[in-house]
C-alpha positions as CSV (number, residue, x, y, z in Angstrom):
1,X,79.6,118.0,86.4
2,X,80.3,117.7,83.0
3,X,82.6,114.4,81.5
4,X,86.6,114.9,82.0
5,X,89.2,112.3,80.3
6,X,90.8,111.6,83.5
7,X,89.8,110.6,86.9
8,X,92.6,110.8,90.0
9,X,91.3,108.5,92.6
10,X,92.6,108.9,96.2
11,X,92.0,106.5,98.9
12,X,92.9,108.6,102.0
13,X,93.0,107.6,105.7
14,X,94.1,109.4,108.7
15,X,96.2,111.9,106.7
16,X,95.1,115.1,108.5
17,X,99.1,116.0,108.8
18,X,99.7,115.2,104.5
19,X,95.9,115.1,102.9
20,X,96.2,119.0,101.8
21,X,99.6,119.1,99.9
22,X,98.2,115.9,97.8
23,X,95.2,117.9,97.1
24,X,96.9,121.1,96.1
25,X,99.0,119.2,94.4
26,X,96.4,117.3,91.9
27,X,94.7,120.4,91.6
28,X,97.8,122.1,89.9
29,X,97.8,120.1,87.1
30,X,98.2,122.0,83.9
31,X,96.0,119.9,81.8
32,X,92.5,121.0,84.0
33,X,90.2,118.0,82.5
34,X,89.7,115.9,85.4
35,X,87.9,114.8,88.9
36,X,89.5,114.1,92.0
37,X,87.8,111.2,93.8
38,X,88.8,110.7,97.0
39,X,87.7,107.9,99.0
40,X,87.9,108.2,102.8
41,X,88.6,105.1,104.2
42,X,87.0,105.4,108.0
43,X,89.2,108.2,108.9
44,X,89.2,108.9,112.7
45,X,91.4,112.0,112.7
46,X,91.0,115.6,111.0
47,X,90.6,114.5,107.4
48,X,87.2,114.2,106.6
49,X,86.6,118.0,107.2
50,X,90.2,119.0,105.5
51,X,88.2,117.2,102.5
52,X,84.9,118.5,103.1
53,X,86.9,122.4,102.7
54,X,88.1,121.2,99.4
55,X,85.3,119.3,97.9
56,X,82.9,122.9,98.8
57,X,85.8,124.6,97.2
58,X,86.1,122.9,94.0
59,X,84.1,121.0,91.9
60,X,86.4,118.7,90.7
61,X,86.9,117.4,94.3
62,X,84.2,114.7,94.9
63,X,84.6,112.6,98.2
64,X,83.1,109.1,99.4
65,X,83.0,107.8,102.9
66,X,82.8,104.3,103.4
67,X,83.8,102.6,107.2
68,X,87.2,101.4,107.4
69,X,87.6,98.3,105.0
70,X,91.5,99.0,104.0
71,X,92.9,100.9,100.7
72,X,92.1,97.4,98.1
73,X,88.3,98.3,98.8
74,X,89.0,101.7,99.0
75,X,90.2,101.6,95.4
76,X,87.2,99.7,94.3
77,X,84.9,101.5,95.5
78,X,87.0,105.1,93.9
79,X,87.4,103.6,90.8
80,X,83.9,102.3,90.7
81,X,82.4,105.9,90.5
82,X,85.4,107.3,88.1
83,X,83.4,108.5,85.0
84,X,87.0,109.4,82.8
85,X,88.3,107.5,80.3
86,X,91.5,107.2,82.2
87,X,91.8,106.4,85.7
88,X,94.9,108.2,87.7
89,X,96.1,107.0,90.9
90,X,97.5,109.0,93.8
91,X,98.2,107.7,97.3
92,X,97.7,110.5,100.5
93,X,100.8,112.0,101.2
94,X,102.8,111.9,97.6
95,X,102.9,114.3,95.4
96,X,102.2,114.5,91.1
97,X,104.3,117.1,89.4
98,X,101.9,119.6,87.5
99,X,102.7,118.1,84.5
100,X,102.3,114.7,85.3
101,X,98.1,114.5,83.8
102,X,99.7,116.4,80.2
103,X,102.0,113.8,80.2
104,X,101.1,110.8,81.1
105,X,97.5,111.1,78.8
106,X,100.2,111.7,75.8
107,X,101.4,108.3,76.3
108,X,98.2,107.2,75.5
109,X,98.3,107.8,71.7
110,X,98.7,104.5,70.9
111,X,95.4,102.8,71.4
112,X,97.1,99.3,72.2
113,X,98.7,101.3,75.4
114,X,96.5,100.2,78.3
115,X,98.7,101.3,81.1
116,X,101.3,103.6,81.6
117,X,103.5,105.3,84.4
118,X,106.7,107.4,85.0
119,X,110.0,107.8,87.0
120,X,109.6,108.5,90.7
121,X,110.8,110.6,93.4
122,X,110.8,109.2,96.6
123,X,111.1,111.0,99.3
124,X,111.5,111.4,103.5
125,X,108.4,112.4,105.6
126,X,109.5,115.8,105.2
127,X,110.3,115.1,102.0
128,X,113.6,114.6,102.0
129,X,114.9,113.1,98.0
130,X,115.9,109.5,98.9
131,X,116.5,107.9,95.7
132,X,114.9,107.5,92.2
133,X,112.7,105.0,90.9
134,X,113.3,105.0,86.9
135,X,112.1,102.3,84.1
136,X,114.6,99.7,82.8
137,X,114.1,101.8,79.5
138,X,112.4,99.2,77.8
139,X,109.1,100.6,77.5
140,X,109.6,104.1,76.8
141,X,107.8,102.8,73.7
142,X,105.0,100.9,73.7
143,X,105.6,97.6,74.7
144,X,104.0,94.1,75.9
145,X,105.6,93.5,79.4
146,X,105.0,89.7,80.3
147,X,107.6,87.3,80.0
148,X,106.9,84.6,81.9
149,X,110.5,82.9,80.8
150,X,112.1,84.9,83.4
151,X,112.1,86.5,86.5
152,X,110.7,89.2,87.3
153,X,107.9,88.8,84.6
154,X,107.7,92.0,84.1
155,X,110.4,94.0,81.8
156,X,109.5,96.9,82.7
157,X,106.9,98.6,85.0
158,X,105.6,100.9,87.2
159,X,107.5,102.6,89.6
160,X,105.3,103.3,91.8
161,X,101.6,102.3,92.3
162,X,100.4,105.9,92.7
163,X,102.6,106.8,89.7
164,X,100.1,104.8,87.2
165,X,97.3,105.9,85.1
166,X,94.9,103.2,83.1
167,X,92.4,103.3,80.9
168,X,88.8,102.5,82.4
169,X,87.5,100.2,79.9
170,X,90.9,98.2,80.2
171,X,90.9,98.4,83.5
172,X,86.7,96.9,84.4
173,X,87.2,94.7,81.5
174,X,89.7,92.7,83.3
175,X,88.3,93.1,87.0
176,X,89.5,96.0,88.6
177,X,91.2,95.3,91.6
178,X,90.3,92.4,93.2
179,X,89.0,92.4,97.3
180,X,91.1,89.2,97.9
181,X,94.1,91.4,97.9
182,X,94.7,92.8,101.0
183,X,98.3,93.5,100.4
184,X,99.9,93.5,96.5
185,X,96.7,94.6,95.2
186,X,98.6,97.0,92.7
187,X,100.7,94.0,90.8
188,X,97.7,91.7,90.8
189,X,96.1,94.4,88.3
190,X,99.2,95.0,86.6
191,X,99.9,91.8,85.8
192,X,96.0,91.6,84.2
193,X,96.4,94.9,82.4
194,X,99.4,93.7,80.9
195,X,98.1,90.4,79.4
196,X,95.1,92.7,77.8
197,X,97.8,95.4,76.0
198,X,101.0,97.4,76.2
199,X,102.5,99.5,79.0
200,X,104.6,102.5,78.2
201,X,106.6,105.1,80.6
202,X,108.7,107.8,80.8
203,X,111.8,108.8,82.5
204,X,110.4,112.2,83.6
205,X,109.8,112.2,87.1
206,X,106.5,113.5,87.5
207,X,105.6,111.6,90.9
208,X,106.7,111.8,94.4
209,X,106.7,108.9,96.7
210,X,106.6,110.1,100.1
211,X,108.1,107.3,102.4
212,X,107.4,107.2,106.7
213,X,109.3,104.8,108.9
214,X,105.8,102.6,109.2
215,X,104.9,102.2,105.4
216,X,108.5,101.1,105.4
217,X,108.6,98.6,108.3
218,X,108.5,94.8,108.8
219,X,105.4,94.7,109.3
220,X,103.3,92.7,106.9
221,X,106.3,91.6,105.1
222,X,105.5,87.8,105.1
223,X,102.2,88.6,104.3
224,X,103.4,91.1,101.4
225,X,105.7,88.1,100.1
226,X,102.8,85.9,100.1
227,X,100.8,87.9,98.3
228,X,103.7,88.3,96.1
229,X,103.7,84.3,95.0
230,X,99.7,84.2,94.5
231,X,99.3,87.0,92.6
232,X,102.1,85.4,89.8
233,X,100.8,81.6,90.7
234,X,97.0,83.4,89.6
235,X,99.3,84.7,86.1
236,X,100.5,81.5,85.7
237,X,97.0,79.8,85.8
238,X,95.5,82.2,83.9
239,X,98.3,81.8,81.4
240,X,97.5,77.6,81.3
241,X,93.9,78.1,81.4
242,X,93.2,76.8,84.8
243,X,91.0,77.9,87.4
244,X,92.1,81.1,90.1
245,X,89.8,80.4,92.8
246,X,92.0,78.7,95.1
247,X,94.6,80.9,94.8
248,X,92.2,84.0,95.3
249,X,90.9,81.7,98.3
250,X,94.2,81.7,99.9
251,X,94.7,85.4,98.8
252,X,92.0,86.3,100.9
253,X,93.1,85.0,104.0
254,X,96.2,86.7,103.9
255,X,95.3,90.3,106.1
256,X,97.1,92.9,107.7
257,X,99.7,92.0,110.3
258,X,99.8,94.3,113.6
259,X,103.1,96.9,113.7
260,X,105.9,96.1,116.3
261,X,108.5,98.6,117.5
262,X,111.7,96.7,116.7
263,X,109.9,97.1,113.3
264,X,109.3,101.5,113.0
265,X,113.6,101.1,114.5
266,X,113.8,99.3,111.1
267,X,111.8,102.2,109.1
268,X,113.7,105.1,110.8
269,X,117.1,103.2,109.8
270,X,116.2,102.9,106.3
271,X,115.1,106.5,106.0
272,X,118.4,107.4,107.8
273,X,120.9,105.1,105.8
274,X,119.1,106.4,102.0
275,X,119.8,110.5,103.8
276,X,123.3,108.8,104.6
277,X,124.2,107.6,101.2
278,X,123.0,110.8,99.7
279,X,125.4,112.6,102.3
280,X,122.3,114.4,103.7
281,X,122.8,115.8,107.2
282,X,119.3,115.0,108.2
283,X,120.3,111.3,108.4
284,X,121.5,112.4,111.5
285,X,117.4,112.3,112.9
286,X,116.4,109.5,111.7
287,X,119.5,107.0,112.3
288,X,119.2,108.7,115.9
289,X,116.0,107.6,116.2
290,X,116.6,104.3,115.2
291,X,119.1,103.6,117.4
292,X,116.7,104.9,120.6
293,X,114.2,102.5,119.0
294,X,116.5,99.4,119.2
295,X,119.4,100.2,121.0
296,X,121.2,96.5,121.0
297,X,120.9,96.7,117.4
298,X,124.6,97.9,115.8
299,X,123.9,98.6,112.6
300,X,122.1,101.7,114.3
301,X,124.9,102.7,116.2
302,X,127.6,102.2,113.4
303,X,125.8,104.2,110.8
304,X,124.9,106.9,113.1
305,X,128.5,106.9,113.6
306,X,129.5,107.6,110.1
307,X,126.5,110.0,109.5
308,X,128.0,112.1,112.8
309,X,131.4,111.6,111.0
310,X,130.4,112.9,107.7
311,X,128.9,116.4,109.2
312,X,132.0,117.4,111.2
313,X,134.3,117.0,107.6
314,X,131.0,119.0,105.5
315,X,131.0,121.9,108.3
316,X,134.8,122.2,107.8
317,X,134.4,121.7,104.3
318,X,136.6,118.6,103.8
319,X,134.5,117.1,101.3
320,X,133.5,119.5,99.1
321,X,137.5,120.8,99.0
322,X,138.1,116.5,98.2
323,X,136.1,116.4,95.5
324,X,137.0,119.6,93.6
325,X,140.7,118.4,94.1
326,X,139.8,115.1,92.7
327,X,138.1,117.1,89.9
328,X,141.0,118.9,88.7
329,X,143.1,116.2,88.7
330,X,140.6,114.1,86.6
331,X,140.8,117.3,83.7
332,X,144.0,118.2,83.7
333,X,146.5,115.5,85.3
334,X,148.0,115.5,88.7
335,X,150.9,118.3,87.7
336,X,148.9,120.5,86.1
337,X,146.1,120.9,88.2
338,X,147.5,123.3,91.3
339,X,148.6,125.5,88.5
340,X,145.8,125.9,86.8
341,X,144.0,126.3,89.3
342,X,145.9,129.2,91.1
343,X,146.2,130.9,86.9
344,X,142.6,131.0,87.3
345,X,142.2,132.2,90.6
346,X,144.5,134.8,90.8
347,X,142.9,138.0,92.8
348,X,145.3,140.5,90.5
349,X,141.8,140.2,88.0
350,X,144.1,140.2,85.5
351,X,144.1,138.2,82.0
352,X,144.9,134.4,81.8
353,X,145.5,131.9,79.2
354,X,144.0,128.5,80.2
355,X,144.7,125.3,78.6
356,X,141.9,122.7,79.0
357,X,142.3,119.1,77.9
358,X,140.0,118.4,75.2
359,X,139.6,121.9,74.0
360,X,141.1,122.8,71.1
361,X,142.6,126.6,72.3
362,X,143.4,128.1,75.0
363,X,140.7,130.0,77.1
364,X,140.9,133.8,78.2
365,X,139.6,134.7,81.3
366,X,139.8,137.5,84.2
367,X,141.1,135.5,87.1
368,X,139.5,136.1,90.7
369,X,136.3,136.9,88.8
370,X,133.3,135.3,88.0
371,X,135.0,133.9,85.0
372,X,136.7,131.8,87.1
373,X,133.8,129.9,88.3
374,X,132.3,130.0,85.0
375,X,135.8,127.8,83.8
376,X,135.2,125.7,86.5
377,X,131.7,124.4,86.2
378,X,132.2,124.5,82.5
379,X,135.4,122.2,82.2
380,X,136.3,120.9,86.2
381,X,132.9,120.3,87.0
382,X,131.5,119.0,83.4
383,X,128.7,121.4,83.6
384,X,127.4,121.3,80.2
385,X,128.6,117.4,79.4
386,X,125.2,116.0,79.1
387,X,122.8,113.5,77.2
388,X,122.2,116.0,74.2
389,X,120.5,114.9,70.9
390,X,122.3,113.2,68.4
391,X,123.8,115.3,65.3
392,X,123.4,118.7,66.6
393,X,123.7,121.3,63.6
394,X,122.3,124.7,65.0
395,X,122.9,125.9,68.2
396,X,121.9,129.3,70.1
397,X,123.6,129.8,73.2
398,X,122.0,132.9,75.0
399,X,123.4,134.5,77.8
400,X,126.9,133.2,76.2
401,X,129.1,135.3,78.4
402,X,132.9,134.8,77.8
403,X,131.6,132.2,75.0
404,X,133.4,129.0,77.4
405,X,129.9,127.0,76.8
406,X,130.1,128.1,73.4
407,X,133.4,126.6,73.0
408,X,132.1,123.8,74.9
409,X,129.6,123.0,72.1
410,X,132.3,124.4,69.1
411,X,134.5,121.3,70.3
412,X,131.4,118.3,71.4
413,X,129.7,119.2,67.7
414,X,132.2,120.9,65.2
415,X,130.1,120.6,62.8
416,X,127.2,122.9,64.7
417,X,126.5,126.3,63.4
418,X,126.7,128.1,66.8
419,X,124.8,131.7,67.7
420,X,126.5,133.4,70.5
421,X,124.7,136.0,71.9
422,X,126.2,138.2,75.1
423,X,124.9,141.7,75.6
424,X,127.2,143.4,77.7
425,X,130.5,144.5,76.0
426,X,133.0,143.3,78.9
427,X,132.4,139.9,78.4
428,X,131.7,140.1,74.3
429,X,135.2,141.1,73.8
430,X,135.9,138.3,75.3
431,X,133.5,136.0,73.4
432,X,135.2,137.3,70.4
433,X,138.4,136.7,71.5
434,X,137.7,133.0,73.1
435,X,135.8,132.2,69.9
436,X,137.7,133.2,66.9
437,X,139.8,129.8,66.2
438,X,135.9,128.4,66.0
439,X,134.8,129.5,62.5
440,X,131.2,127.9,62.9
441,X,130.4,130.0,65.9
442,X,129.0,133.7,65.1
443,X,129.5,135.9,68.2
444,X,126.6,139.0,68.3
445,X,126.6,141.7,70.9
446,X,122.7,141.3,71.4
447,X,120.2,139.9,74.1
448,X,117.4,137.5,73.8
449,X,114.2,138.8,74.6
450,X,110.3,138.1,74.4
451,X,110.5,140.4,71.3
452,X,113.2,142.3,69.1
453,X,113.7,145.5,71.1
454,X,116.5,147.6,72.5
455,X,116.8,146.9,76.2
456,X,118.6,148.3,78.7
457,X,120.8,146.3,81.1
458,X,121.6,146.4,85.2
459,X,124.0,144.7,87.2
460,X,122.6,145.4,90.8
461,X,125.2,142.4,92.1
462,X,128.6,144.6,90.3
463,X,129.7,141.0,89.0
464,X,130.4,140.0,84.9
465,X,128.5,137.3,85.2
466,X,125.1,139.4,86.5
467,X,123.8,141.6,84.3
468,X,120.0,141.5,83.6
469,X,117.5,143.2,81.6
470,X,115.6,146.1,82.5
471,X,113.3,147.6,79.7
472,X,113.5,150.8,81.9
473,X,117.2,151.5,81.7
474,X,118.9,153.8,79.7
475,X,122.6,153.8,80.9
476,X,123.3,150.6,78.9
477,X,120.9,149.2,75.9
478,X,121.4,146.3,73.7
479,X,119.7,145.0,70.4
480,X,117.5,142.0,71.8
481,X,115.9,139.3,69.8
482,X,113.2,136.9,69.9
483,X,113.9,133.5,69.3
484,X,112.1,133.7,65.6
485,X,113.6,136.5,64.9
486,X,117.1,134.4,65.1
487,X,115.8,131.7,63.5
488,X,114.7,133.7,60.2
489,X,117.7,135.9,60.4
490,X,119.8,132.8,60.0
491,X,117.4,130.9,57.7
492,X,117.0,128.3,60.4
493,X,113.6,126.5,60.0
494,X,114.4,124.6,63.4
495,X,117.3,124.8,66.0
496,X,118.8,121.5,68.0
497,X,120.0,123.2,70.9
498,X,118.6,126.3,72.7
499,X,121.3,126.9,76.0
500,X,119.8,129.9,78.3
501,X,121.4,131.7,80.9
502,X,120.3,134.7,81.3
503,X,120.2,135.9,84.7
504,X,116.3,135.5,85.0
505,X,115.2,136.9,82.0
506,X,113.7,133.8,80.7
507,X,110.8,134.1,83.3
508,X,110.4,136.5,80.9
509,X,110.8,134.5,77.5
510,X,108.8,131.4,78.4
511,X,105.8,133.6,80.1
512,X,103.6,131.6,78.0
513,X,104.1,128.7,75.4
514,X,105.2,130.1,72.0
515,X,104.8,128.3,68.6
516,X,108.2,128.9,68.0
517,X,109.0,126.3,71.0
518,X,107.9,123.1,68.7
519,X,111.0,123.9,66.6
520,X,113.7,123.8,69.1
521,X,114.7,119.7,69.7
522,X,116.7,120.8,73.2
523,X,116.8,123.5,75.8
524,X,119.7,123.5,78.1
525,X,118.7,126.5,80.9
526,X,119.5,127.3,84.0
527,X,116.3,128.9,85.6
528,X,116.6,131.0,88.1
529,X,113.9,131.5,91.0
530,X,110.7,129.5,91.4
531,X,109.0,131.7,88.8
532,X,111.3,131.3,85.9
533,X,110.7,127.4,86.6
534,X,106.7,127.7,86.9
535,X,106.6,129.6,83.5
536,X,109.6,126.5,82.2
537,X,107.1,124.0,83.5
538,X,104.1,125.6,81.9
539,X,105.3,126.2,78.3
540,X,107.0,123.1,77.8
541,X,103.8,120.9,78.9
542,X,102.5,121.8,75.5
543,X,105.9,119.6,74.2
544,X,106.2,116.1,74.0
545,X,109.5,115.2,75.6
546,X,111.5,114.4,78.5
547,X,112.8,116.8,81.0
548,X,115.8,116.1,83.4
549,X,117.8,118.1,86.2
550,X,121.9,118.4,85.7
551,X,123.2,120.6,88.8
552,X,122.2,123.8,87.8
553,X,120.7,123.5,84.5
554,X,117.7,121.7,83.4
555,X,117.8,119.9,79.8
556,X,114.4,119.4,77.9
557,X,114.6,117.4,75.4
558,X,111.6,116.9,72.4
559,X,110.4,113.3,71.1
560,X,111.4,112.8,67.8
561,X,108.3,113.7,65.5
């Protein structure tokens, strides 16, 4: 096999049930320059011949068998045969986002940069989102890590050991990681990478931890503790000169401590309580569980409770009804929101005038329409209110409907040139109308397409907020643009903020990466399907920047050259 740059290592054992989806997901990886090694540690289920499939499949996929020795020596043995100049971790079971290789190896462009990770996703067995793991921020650029003045010693840091990638030379020159660790191998190594050169990360979440009531049980946690204290006692001695072997002694004598059942109770009930707090129903299985597992425990009991509790008021639809109450009394103070609310929803479809708090004019909308929705995620819901770029001056807001996210952006940056492009003449009257007291936004009845074309439009759903493209229509055709096209029409030689909504025509527009794609600092888009967010995905792993998910829309935002 020829040399790659990176090399995922993967120490796997008994994971017939998750092996597979690990697999397929290393081998999605946009950026194709790398081996999979994965290291079967003494596996006594179905995965050695799940891995003997792939490995005949693809060439990439190398596998090593060793008897069962634990994951420390697992690793050693993976990284020992890694032949790229970056080493990738992965654990069986978890996940890495198809851009995670692009992004991570980006990271890298500062030689100093040893180590470097990202934000993670962990998740249920069945992967159910539990929470996310992000950096403290302070080494989004590269950054030295130690401080041994406070606690923890580490600023900032992974998020997750699977979620790292080193470089090899960094990572043999300061002894790889280490047999005596049993448990806490990860932050042994971390702490030694970081006293050699800089960590950086990202707060893209490109990993997904994928947690089971046993990794998360009390099992082993004395032991994990104590390995804990030896690995910083061995950074402290390091740090004063002095000798490691004892501690490593003492390291070594710390092994794996036997599972109990009062302890998989305590797994379950963590698993259950994260579902809980994220009001997800499926708490409901594991606090259940939990409770079977140690039924004199009331913490079990009381949470199932309140989990129980919480479904009857989502099936009636209490909380959702709460929350948009609470939300229209937050915009528009306690008198006026019933009113507007009922202007807006009126089913006589006629024509409303809508204050909004903040705006400068009034809006105009058809009530009982889709317009009404649109109003509401726009300026009840804060749809649009996001982390943009600092001084935004050119904005192109495609798929701008009745122009309410182009007023939006009119009153966050009045000082924004802002291109509003709706193609079906319904709503562009009015756009114009909504739009006129905003002299820096320029309304066009026109589409935005892959190329400058006329294009026809459908509305297979009969709704003013539906219309798509269809290059084979002819009962309704629009001018369509590309996105260069704009840009020289306007004498724009770069825009700020790109906002897409187009009904699923930007499968379409971001097919493939575009040159035109490095001059846009922001997209705001709502993507619809899982094809319009593969072809997202694709074409803006050739970016440098961070990506992040708001509700409906997804904001990608480019590093700053």
């Amino acid at each position: 096999m020829k040399n790659v740059t990176t090399s995922f290592v993967l120490p796997v054992y008994n994971a017939e049930q998750v092996v597979a989806a690990t697999l397929d997901s290393v081998l999605a990886q946009t950026d194709p320059d790398f081996e999979l090694i994965v290291v079967d540690d003494g596996s006594t289920d179905g995965t050695a011949e799940i891995l003997r499939r792939y490995a005949e499949g693809d060439e990439r996929v190398r596998v090593i068998t060793q008897p069962n020795a634990g994951i420390t020596r697992a690793l050693i043995a993976g990284c020992a045969a890694a032949r790229g100049e970056y080493i990738a971790r992965q654990d069986a079971g978890d996940l890495s986002d198809p851009r995670r290789l692009a992004v991570q190896t980006r990271l890298f462009d500062d030689p100093e940069v040893v180590f470097v990770s990202c934000a993670t996703q962990y998740a249920g067995p069945d992967l159910e989102p539990l929470w996310v793991a992000k950096p403290t921020g302070k080494a989004l650029e590269p950054a030295n890590v130690l401080d041994l003045t406070r606690r923890p010693v580490m600023i900032d840091g992974p998020t997750h050991h699977g979620a790292v990638v080193f470089r090899r030379a960094a990572y043999e020159a300061c002894g790889g990681y280490r047999k005596d660790f049993y448990y806490g191998q990860d932050f042994d190594l971390w702490y030694r990478l970081a006293e050699r050169g800089k960590f950086r990360t990202t707060n893209e979440i490109l990993y997904t931890a994928r947690v089971t009531p046993g990794s998360l049980s009390g099992a082993g946690r004395r032991q994990q503790e104590a390995i804990a204290a030896l690995s910083l006692r061995a950074l402290e001695a390091r740090q004063r000169g002095e000798s490691e072997q004892e501690i490593l002694a003492a390291a070594s004598q710390v092994q794996r401590a036997p599972g109990r059942r009062r302890s998989t109770a305590e797994g379950f009930y963590f698993i259950g309580e994260a579902l809980r707090r994220n009001r997800d129903e499926r708490a409901m299985r594991y606090l259940r569980r939990s409770a079977m597992l140690a039924p004199l425990s009331p913490k079990g009991w009381f949470r199932l409770g309140q989990a129980a509790l919480f479904l009857v008021h989502r099936k009636a639809g209490l909380k959702y009804r709460y929350d948009r109450a609470q939300s229209y009394r937050r915009r528009f103070g306690a008198r006026a929101a019933l009113r507007t609310h009922r202007q807006i929803w009126n089913s006589d479809r006629g024509l409303r005038e809508v204050s909004v708090p903040g705006i400068r004019a009034p809006i105009i909308l058809r009530s009982g329409t889709a317009d009404a929705s649109t109003f509401e995620h726009l300026f009840v819901w804060n749809g649009y209110d996001l982390p943009y770029p600092t001084d935004v001056k050119s904005i192109i807001d495609a798929g701008a409907n009745i122009g309410l996210a182009s007023v939006f952006f009119a009153n966050r940056f009045p000082d924004a040139r802002i291109i509003a492009l709706e193609p079906e003449a319904g709503n562009f009257e009015l756009l114009e109308k909504n739009v006129r007291p905003y002299a820096n936004v320029i309304p066009m009845r026109a589409a935005l397409w892959t190329h400058d074309a006329m294009i026809g439009l459908t509305n297979p759903d009969d709704r003013v907020d539906s219309y798509r493209f269809d290059s084979g229509a002819t009962a309704q055709s629009v001018q369509a643009f590309s996105v260069p096209s704009l840009l020289e029409k306007f004498e724009l030689s770069s825009l700020d903020l790109l906002k897409i909504d187009i009904e699923g025509g930007e499968t379409a527009v971001f097919s493939q990466y575009e040159p035109w794609m490095s001059r846009v600092r922001a997209f705001v888009i709502e993507l619809h399907g899982d094809a319009a967010r593969a072809n997202f995905d694709r074409a803006t792993s050739k970016l440098r920047g961070r990506c992040s998910q708001h509700g409906e829309n997804t904001l990608f935002i480019a590093d700053a050259e």
